[in-house]
C-alpha positions in Angstrom: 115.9 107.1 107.7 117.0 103.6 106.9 117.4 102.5 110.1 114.0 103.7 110.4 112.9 101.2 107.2 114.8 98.3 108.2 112.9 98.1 111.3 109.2 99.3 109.5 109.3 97.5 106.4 109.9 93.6 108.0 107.3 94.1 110.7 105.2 95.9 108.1 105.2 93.2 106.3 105.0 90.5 108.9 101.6 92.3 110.2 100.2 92.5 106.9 101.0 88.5 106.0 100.8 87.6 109.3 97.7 89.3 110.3 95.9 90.7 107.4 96.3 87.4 105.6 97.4 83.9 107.4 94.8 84.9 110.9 92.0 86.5 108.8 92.0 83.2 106.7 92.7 81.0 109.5 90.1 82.9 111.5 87.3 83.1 108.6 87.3 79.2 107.7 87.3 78.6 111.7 84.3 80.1 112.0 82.6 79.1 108.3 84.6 75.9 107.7 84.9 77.5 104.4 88.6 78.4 102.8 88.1 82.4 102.1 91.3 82.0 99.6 89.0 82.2 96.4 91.0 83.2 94.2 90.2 81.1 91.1 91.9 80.6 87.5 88.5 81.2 85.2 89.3 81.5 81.7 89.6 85.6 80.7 89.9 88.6 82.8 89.6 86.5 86.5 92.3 84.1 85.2 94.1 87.6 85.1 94.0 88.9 88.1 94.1 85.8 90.5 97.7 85.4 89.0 98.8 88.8 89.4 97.5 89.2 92.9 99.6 85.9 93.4 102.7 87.3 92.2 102.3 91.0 93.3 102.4 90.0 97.3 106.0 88.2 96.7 107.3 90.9 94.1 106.9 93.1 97.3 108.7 91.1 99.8 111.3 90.8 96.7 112.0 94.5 96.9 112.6 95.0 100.5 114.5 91.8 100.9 116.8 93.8 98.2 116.6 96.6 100.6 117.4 95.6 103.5 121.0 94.0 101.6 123.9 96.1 101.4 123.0 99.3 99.7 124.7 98.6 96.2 122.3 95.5 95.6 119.4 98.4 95.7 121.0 100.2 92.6 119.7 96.8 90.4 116.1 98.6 91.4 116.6 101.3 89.4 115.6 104.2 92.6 113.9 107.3 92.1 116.8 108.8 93.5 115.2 112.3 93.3 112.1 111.2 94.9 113.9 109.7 98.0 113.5 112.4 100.3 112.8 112.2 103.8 109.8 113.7 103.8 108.5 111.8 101.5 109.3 108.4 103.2 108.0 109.8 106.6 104.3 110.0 104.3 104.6 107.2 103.0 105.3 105.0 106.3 102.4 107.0 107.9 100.2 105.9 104.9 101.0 102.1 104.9 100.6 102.4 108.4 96.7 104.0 108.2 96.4 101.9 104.9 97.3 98.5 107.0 94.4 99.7 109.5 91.7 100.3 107.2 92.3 97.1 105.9 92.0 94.8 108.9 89.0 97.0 110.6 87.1 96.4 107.0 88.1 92.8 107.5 86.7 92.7 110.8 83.3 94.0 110.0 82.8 91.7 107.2 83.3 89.1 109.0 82.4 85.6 108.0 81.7 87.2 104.8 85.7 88.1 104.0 86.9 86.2 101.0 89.8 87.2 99.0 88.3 86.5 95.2 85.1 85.7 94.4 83.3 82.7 96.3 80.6 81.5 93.6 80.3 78.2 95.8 78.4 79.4 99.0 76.2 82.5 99.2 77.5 85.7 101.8 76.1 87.6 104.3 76.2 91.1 102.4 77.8 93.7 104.7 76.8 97.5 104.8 78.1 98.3 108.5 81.1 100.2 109.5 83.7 101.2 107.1 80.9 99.9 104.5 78.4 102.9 105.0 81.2 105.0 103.7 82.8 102.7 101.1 81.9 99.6 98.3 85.4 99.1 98.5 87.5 99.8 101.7 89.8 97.2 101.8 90.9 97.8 98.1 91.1 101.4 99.0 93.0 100.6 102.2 95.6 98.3 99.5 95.7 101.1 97.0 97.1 103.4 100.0 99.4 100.5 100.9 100.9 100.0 97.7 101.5 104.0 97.1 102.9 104.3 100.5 105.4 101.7 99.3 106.2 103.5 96.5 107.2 106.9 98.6 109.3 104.5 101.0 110.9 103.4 98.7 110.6 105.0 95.1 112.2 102.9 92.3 111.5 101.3 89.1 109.7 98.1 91.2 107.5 99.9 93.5 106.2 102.0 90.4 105.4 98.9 88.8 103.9 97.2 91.4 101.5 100.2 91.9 100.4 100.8 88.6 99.4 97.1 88.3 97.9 96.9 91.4 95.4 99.9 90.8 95.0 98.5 87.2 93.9 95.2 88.3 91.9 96.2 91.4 89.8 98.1 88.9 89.0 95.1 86.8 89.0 92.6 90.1 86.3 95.5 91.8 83.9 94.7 88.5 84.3 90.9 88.6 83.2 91.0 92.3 80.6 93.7 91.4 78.9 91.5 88.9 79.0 88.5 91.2 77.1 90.7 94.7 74.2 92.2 91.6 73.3 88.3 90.8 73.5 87.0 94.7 71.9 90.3 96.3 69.7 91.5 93.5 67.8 95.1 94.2 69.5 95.3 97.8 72.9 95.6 96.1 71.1 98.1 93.7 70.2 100.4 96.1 73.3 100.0 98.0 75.5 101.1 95.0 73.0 103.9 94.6 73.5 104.9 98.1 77.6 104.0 98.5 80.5 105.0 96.1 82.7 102.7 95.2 85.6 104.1 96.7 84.7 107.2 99.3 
């Protein structure tokens, strides 16, 4: 299995920063002229979360970089080691893998409208299509599955951290980003939360 994971996790991770991040934001402001990166440093919870998300990403690459070094630097990780089956793994590459889909269709069918962070500075098109119908929040729900996925790759101390903050500060990030859609779209976002749940 680690030959499997020293092949996954690098191009995992290249599609995901490569893809999901540097072209969806290099596609977004060709097509808006606006940078989608919003992430902002408010005083209070948003101040929070943009510096998390900031670190999060890096603390990732962190662990597999570790990984993917001879197997005695992994000990410093503190593994799960009775978690680290091979079943287990096998689920969990097959849930980054669906996880990493989910979040680039979602991207796709917001379209100009992605952002990453709250844009109070120019008003979006609100999108209900696609994945949208089904879900307020698929691409948070496709990151979630990402970052528990991770955690069954590879189970240690790390991964278990970066997952509980992760769904912690999604959950407050989800509420900032709900307030900001009731005051831009007023009764339509209503009736869409009426009609949607927030995650499935």
């Amino acid at each position: 299995m680690r030959e499997i994971l020293t092949f996954f996790l690098p191009v995992y991770f290249l599609l995901f920063f490569g893809f999901a991040f540097l072209w969806r934001t290099w596609k977004t402001y060709k097509m808006t002229g606006v940078n989608p990166y919003r992430l902002m440093s408010n005083p209070g919870a948003e101040e929070i979360t943009s510096r998390y998300f900031r670190v999060l990403p890096l603390l990732s690459l962190l662990v597999m970089v570790v990984y993917l070094l001879p197997e005695r630097y992994y000990e410093y990780l503190a593994p799960f080691h009775w978690l680290n089956h091979e079943s287990l793994q096998t689920l969990g590459i097959a849930v980054m893998s669906i996880a990493l889909g989910i979040i680039v269709v979602a991207q796709g069918q917001m379209g100009e409208s992605w952002r990453i962070g709250v844009d109070y500075d120019h008003r979006t098109e609100f999108v209900q299509q696609g994945l949208f119908k089904y879900s307020r929040n698929p691409i948070f729900a496709g990151i979630m599955l990402s970052v528990f996925g991770f955690f069954l790759v590879l189970p240690n101390a790390v991964t278990l951290l970066i997952m509980m903050l992760d769904l912690a500060l999604i959950q407050v990030q989800i509420r900032l980003e709900e307030q900001h859609l009731a005051v831009e779209h007023g009764e339509l976002y209503k009736r869409y939360c009426n009609a949607v749940r927030r995650w499935i």
